[in-house]
C-alpha positions as a printed Julia matrix, in Angstrom:
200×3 Matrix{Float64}:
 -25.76  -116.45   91.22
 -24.69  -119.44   89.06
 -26.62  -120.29   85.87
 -28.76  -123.6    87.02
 -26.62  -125.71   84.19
 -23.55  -124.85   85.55
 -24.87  -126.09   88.9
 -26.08  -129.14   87.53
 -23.07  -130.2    86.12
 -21.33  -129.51   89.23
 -23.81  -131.56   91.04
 -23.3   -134.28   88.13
 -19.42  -134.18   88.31
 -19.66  -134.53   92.46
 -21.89  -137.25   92.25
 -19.64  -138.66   89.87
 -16.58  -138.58   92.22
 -18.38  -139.54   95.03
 -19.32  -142.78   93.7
 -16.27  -143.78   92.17
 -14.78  -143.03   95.78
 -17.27  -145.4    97.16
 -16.34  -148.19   94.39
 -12.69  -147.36   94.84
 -12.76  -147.81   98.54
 -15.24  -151.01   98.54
 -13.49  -152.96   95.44
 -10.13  -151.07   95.15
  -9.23  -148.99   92.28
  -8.2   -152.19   89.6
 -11.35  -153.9    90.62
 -13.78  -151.18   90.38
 -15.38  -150.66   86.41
 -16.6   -147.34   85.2
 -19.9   -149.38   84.61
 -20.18  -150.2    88.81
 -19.52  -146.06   89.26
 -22.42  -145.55   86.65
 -24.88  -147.9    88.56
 -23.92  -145.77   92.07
 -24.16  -142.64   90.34
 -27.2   -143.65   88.42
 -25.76  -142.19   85.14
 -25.08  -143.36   81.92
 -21.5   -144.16   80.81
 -21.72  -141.39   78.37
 -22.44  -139.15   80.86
 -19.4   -140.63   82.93
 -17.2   -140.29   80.39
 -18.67  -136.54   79.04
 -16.97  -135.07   82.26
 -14.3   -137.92   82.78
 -12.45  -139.72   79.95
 -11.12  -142.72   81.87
 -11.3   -144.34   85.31
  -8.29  -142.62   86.17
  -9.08  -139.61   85.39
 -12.0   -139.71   87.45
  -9.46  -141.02   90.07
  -6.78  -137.81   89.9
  -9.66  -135.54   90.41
 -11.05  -137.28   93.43
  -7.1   -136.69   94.85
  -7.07  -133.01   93.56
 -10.22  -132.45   95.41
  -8.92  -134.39   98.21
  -6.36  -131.33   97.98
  -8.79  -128.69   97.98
 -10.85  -129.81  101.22
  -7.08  -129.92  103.12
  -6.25  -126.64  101.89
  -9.37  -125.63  102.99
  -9.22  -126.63  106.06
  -6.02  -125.57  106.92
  -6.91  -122.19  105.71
  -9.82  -122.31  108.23
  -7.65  -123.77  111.37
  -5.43  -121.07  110.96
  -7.98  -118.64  111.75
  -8.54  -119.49  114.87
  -7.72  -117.68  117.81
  -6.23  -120.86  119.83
  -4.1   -122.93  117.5
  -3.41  -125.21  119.92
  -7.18  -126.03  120.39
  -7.38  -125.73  116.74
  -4.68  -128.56  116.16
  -6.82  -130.85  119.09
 -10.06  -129.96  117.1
  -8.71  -131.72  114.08
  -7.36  -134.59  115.46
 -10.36  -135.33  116.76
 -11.91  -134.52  113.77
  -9.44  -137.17  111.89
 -10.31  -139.59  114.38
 -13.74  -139.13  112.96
 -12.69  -139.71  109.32
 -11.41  -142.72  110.39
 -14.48  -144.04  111.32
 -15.92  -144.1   108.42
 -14.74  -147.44  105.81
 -15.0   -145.44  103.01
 -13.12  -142.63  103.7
 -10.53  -145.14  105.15
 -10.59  -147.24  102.53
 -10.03  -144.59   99.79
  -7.21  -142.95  101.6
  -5.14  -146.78  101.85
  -5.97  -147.44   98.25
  -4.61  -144.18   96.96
  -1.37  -144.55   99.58
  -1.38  -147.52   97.49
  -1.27  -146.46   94.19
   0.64  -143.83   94.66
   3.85  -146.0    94.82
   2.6   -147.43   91.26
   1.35  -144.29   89.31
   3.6   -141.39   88.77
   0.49  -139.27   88.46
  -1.56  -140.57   91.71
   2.23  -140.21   93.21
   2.64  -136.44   92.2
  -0.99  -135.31   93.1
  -0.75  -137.19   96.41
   2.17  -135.44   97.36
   1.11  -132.2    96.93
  -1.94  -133.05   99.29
   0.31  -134.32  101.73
   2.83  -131.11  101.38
  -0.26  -129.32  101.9
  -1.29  -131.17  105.26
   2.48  -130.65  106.35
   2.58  -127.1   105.69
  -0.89  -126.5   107.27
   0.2   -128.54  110.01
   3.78  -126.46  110.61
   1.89  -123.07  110.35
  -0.16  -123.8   113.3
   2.81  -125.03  115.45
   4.51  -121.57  114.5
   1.26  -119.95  115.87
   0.94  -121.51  118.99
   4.78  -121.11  119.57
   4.91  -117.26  119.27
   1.66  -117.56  121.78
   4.29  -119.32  124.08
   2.3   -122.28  123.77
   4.69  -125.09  123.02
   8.46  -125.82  124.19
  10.36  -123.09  122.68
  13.23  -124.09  119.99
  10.82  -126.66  118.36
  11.07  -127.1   114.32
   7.77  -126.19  112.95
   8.57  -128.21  109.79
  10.16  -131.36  111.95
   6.98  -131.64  114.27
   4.66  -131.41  110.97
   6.26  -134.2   109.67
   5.61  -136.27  112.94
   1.87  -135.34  113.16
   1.86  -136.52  109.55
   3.08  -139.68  110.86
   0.6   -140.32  113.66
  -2.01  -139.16  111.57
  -1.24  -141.79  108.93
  -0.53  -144.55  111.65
  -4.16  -143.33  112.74
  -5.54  -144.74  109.37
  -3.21  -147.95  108.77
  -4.05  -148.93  112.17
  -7.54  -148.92  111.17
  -6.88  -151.0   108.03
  -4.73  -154.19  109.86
  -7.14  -153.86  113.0
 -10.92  -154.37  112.96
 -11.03  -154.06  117.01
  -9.23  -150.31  116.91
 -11.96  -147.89  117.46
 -10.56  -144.58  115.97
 -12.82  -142.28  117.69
 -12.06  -144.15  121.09
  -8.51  -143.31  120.61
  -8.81  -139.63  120.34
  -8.26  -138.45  123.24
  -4.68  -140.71  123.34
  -3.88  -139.01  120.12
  -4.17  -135.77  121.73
  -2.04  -136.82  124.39
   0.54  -137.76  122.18
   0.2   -134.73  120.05
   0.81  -132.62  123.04
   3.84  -134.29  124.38
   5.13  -134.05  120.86
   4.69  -129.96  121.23
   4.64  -129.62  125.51
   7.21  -132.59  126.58
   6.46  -133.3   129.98
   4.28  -130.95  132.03
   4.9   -130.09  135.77
Protein backbone atom coordinates (compact mmCIF):
# COMPACT_ATOMS: atom_id res chain seq x y z
CA UNK A 1 0.00 0.00 0.00
CA UNK A 2 1.25 3.53 -0.89
CA UNK A 3 2.08 6.01 1.89
CA UNK A 4 -1.12 8.57 1.74
CA UNK A 5 1.55 11.54 0.69
CA UNK A 6 2.73 9.79 -2.06
CA UNK A 7 -0.89 9.40 -3.17
CA UNK A 8 -1.63 12.84 -2.69
CA UNK A 9 0.90 14.11 -4.73
CA UNK A 10 -0.05 11.82 -7.39
CA UNK A 11 -3.54 13.00 -7.12
CA UNK A 12 -2.01 16.71 -7.09
CA UNK A 13 0.28 16.12 -10.18
CA UNK A 14 -2.97 14.44 -12.18
CA UNK A 15 -5.06 17.15 -11.36
CA UNK A 16 -2.42 19.27 -12.46
CA UNK A 17 -2.21 17.73 -16.00
CA UNK A 18 -5.64 17.41 -16.35
CA UNK A 19 -6.31 20.97 -16.16
CA UNK A 20 -3.65 22.24 -18.17
CA UNK A 21 -5.09 19.68 -20.84
CA UNK A 22 -8.39 21.35 -20.48
CA UNK A 23 -6.72 25.01 -20.88
CA UNK A 24 -4.53 23.67 -23.63
CA UNK A 25 -7.38 22.28 -25.60
CA UNK A 26 -9.93 25.34 -24.86
CA UNK A 27 -7.26 28.33 -25.42
CA UNK A 28 -4.38 26.46 -27.19
CA UNK A 29 -1.09 25.94 -25.68
CA UNK A 30 0.45 29.91 -26.35
CA UNK A 31 -2.77 31.24 -25.03
CA UNK A 32 -3.22 29.26 -22.00
CA UNK A 33 -1.17 30.90 -18.58
CA UNK A 34 0.01 28.74 -15.77
CA UNK A 35 -2.25 31.16 -13.66
CA UNK A 36 -5.71 29.87 -15.85
CA UNK A 37 -4.29 25.99 -15.03
CA UNK A 38 -4.03 27.12 -11.28
CA UNK A 39 -7.67 28.52 -11.19
CA UNK A 40 -8.93 24.86 -12.89
CA UNK A 41 -6.82 23.00 -10.66
CA UNK A 42 -7.63 25.14 -7.71
CA UNK A 43 -3.91 25.30 -6.65
CA UNK A 44 -1.55 27.80 -6.02
CA UNK A 45 1.18 28.64 -8.56
CA UNK A 46 3.70 27.43 -6.13
CA UNK A 47 2.19 24.36 -5.97
CA UNK A 48 2.09 24.31 -9.93
CA UNK A 49 5.38 25.00 -10.26
CA UNK A 50 6.66 22.56 -7.03
CA UNK A 51 5.86 19.54 -9.41
CA UNK A 52 6.21 21.47 -12.82
CA UNK A 53 8.81 24.19 -13.53
CA UNK A 54 7.27 25.72 -16.66
CA UNK A 55 4.16 25.50 -18.84
CA UNK A 56 5.95 23.25 -20.97
CA UNK A 57 6.99 21.09 -18.83
CA UNK A 58 3.68 20.51 -17.62
CA UNK A 59 2.93 20.11 -21.40
CA UNK A 60 5.74 17.10 -22.20
CA UNK A 61 4.33 15.21 -19.36
CA UNK A 62 0.74 15.41 -20.43
CA UNK A 63 2.33 13.78 -24.00
CA UNK A 64 4.47 11.20 -22.00
CA UNK A 65 1.38 10.17 -20.25
CA UNK A 66 -0.46 10.36 -23.39
CA UNK A 67 2.26 7.53 -24.12
CA UNK A 68 1.61 5.50 -21.23
CA UNK A 69 -2.34 5.14 -21.66
CA UNK A 70 -1.43 3.90 -25.59
CA UNK A 71 1.03 1.56 -24.40
CA UNK A 72 -1.36 0.49 -22.12
CA UNK A 73 -3.80 -0.14 -24.15
CA UNK A 74 -2.11 -1.82 -26.67
CA UNK A 75 -0.70 -4.08 -24.11
CA UNK A 76 -4.34 -4.87 -23.14
CA UNK A 77 -5.74 -5.36 -26.94
CA UNK A 78 -3.21 -7.75 -27.46
CA UNK A 79 -4.56 -9.97 -24.95
CA UNK A 80 -7.43 -10.67 -26.39
CA UNK A 81 -8.46 -13.75 -27.81
CA UNK A 82 -10.02 -12.13 -31.17
CA UNK A 83 -7.71 -9.44 -32.46
CA UNK A 84 -9.75 -8.70 -35.06
CA UNK A 85 -12.67 -7.81 -32.66
CA UNK A 86 -10.07 -6.28 -30.57
CA UNK A 87 -8.91 -3.84 -33.45
CA UNK A 88 -13.07 -3.03 -34.11
CA UNK A 89 -13.34 -2.48 -30.24
CA UNK A 90 -10.91 0.36 -30.46
CA UNK A 91 -11.99 2.03 -33.28
CA UNK A 92 -15.02 2.38 -31.87
CA UNK A 93 -13.55 3.30 -28.85
CA UNK A 94 -11.53 6.23 -30.85
CA UNK A 95 -14.64 7.23 -32.31
CA UNK A 96 -15.58 7.89 -28.76
CA UNK A 97 -12.50 10.04 -27.98
CA UNK A 98 -13.45 11.99 -30.64
CA UNK A 99 -16.43 13.03 -29.21
CA UNK A 100 -15.25 14.64 -26.66
CA UNK A 101 -13.72 18.67 -27.53
CA UNK A 102 -11.21 18.32 -25.19
CA UNK A 103 -9.65 15.33 -25.94
CA UNK A 104 -9.91 16.53 -29.63
CA UNK A 105 -8.74 19.62 -29.07
CA UNK A 106 -5.57 18.58 -27.14
CA UNK A 107 -4.61 15.97 -29.63
CA UNK A 108 -4.75 18.95 -32.81
CA UNK A 109 -2.88 21.36 -30.62
CA UNK A 110 -0.07 18.99 -29.82
CA UNK A 111 -0.09 17.70 -33.79
CA UNK A 112 0.46 21.28 -33.85
CA UNK A 113 3.25 21.95 -31.89
CA UNK A 114 4.93 19.22 -32.64
CA UNK A 115 6.08 20.68 -36.04
CA UNK A 116 7.42 23.78 -33.82
CA UNK A 117 9.06 22.13 -30.70
CA UNK A 118 11.77 19.61 -31.09
CA UNK A 119 10.77 18.27 -27.72
CA UNK A 120 6.75 18.05 -28.22
CA UNK A 121 8.12 16.60 -31.79
CA UNK A 122 10.31 13.76 -30.19
CA UNK A 123 7.79 12.75 -27.38
CA UNK A 124 4.96 12.76 -29.93
CA UNK A 125 6.62 10.46 -32.02
CA UNK A 126 7.33 7.97 -29.76
CA UNK A 127 3.48 7.90 -28.87
CA UNK A 128 2.70 7.58 -32.33
CA UNK A 129 5.53 4.69 -32.91
CA UNK A 130 3.83 3.22 -30.08
CA UNK A 131 0.18 3.32 -31.65
CA UNK A 132 1.88 1.93 -34.94
CA UNK A 133 3.56 -0.85 -33.36
CA UNK A 134 0.49 -1.75 -31.21
CA UNK A 135 -1.47 -1.42 -34.20
CA UNK A 136 0.96 -3.91 -36.51
CA UNK A 137 1.08 -6.52 -33.63
CA UNK A 138 -2.54 -7.09 -33.77
CA UNK A 139 -2.66 -7.38 -37.63
CA UNK A 140 0.19 -10.12 -37.18
CA UNK A 141 -2.27 -11.83 -34.72
CA UNK A 142 -5.22 -11.95 -36.61
CA UNK A 143 -3.15 -13.00 -39.74
CA UNK A 144 -1.61 -16.22 -38.25
CA UNK A 145 -5.52 -16.81 -37.08
CA UNK A 146 -6.12 -16.67 -40.94
CA UNK A 147 -8.07 -13.74 -40.34
CA UNK A 148 -6.97 -11.20 -42.89
CA UNK A 149 -5.73 -11.54 -46.70
CA UNK A 150 -2.60 -13.39 -46.39
CA UNK A 151 0.78 -11.54 -47.68
CA UNK A 152 -0.36 -8.25 -45.94
CA UNK A 153 2.57 -5.96 -44.29
CA UNK A 154 1.82 -5.72 -40.69
CA UNK A 155 3.94 -2.52 -40.50
CA UNK A 156 2.34 -1.01 -44.00
CA UNK A 157 -1.38 -1.54 -42.78
CA UNK A 158 -0.35 0.12 -39.23
CA UNK A 159 0.68 2.99 -40.88
CA UNK A 160 -2.75 3.28 -42.78
CA UNK A 161 -4.91 2.78 -39.63
CA UNK A 162 -2.69 5.55 -38.27
CA UNK A 163 -3.90 7.53 -41.06
CA UNK A 164 -7.65 7.00 -40.76
CA UNK A 165 -7.38 7.29 -37.24
CA UNK A 166 -5.85 10.77 -37.52
CA UNK A 167 -8.26 11.78 -40.46
CA UNK A 168 -10.88 10.59 -37.71
CA UNK A 169 -9.76 13.59 -35.48
CA UNK A 170 -8.92 16.42 -38.21
CA UNK A 171 -12.20 15.72 -39.62
CA UNK A 172 -13.62 16.58 -36.39
CA UNK A 173 -11.63 19.83 -36.12
CA UNK A 174 -12.66 21.48 -39.91
CA UNK A 175 -16.29 19.95 -39.47
CA UNK A 176 -18.75 20.83 -36.69
CA UNK A 177 -21.63 18.61 -38.50
CA UNK A 178 -19.25 15.20 -38.45
CA UNK A 179 -20.54 13.13 -35.68
CA UNK A 180 -17.54 10.82 -34.79
CA UNK A 181 -19.43 8.25 -33.02
CA UNK A 182 -22.01 8.14 -36.00
CA UNK A 183 -19.21 7.26 -38.22
CA UNK A 184 -18.02 4.22 -36.48
CA UNK A 185 -19.40 1.74 -37.91
CA UNK A 186 -17.99 3.25 -41.60
CA UNK A 187 -14.63 3.24 -39.99
CA UNK A 188 -14.93 -0.31 -39.34
CA UNK A 189 -15.87 -0.92 -42.72
CA UNK A 190 -13.00 0.68 -43.99
CA UNK A 191 -10.70 -0.89 -41.52
CA UNK A 192 -11.80 -4.24 -42.69
CA UNK A 193 -11.44 -3.76 -46.36
CA UNK A 194 -8.04 -2.42 -45.52
CA UNK A 195 -7.25 -6.10 -43.83
CA UNK A 196 -10.25 -8.46 -45.80
CA UNK A 197 -10.41 -6.68 -49.45
CA UNK A 198 -13.54 -7.62 -50.83
CA UNK A 199 -15.60 -10.41 -49.27
CA UNK A 200 -17.64 -13.02 -51.29
Amino acid sequence: MRPANHVQREARYNALLDAGARCIAEHGYMATRTADICLIAQMSAGNLFHYFPSKQALLLALIAREGQQIQQEMEHLLQEQQPLEALMGFLLHLCQLAEDPHYTGLALEIAALSHRDPQVCKLARHNDLLLREGLAALVRQANDLGLVRPGLCAEQIANWLAVMIDGLFARVAVDPQFAPQAQGPVLQELALHLLQGNRT
